[in-house]
N, C-alpha and C positions, 0 to 999 in steps of 0.2 A: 433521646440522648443516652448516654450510654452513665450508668447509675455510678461508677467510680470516678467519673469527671465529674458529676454533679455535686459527687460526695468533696472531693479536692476545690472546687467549688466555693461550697459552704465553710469549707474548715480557714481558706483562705480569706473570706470576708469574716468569720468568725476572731481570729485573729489579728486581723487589722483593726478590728472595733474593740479588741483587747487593748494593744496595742496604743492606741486612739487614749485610751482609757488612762492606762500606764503614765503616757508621757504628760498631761495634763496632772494626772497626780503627782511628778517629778518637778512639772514645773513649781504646785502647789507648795513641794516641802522646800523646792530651793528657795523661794519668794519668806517661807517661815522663818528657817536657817538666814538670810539676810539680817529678815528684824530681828532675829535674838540678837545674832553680833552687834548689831548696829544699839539694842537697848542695854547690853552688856559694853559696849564702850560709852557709853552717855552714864549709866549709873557709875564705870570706871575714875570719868572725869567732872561726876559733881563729889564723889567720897576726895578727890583731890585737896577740897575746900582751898580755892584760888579764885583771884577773880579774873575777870575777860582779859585781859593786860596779862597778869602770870600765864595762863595758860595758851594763848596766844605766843609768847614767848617761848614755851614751855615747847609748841607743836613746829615753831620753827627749828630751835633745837636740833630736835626728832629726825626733821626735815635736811637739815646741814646749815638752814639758813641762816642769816644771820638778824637777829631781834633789834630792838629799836630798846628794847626793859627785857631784864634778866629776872626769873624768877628770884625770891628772895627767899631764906630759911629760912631768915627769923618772919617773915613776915605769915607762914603759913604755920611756924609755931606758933602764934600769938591768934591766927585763925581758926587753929584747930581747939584753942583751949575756950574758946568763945561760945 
């Protein structure tokens, strides 16, 4: 066979196994980048200091929805000083 096909070739499975490579590592960092957000919004909503109720409330809000219990001021000053 004629040596510059063979070479085009190689460089072409060279690259696909690169390639191969790359997108596995892409999936790797977007899979990372998820949990960080995902632990940056969980440590977000316990520094909140609310309970299940307020912040349930709190995510409807957010949402447009409309709540069943409204968060309370005084009641997360009184949480936070606890």
């Amino acid at each position: 066979m004629n040596p510059k096909y063979q070479k085009v070739c190689a460089d072409i499975a060279k690259l696909e196994s690169k390639s191969a490579d790359i997108e596995k590592q892409l999936g790797e960092l977007r899979e990372k980048k998820t949990e960080l957000e995902n632990l940056e919004i969980i440590n977000t909503v316990r520094a909140m200091v609310m309970d299940k109720e307020q912040i349930m409330a709190f995510l409807s809000n957010m949402k447009g929805g409309s709540p069943s219990k409204q968060p309370k001021a005084e009641n997360m000053e009184v949480n936070e000083n606890e």
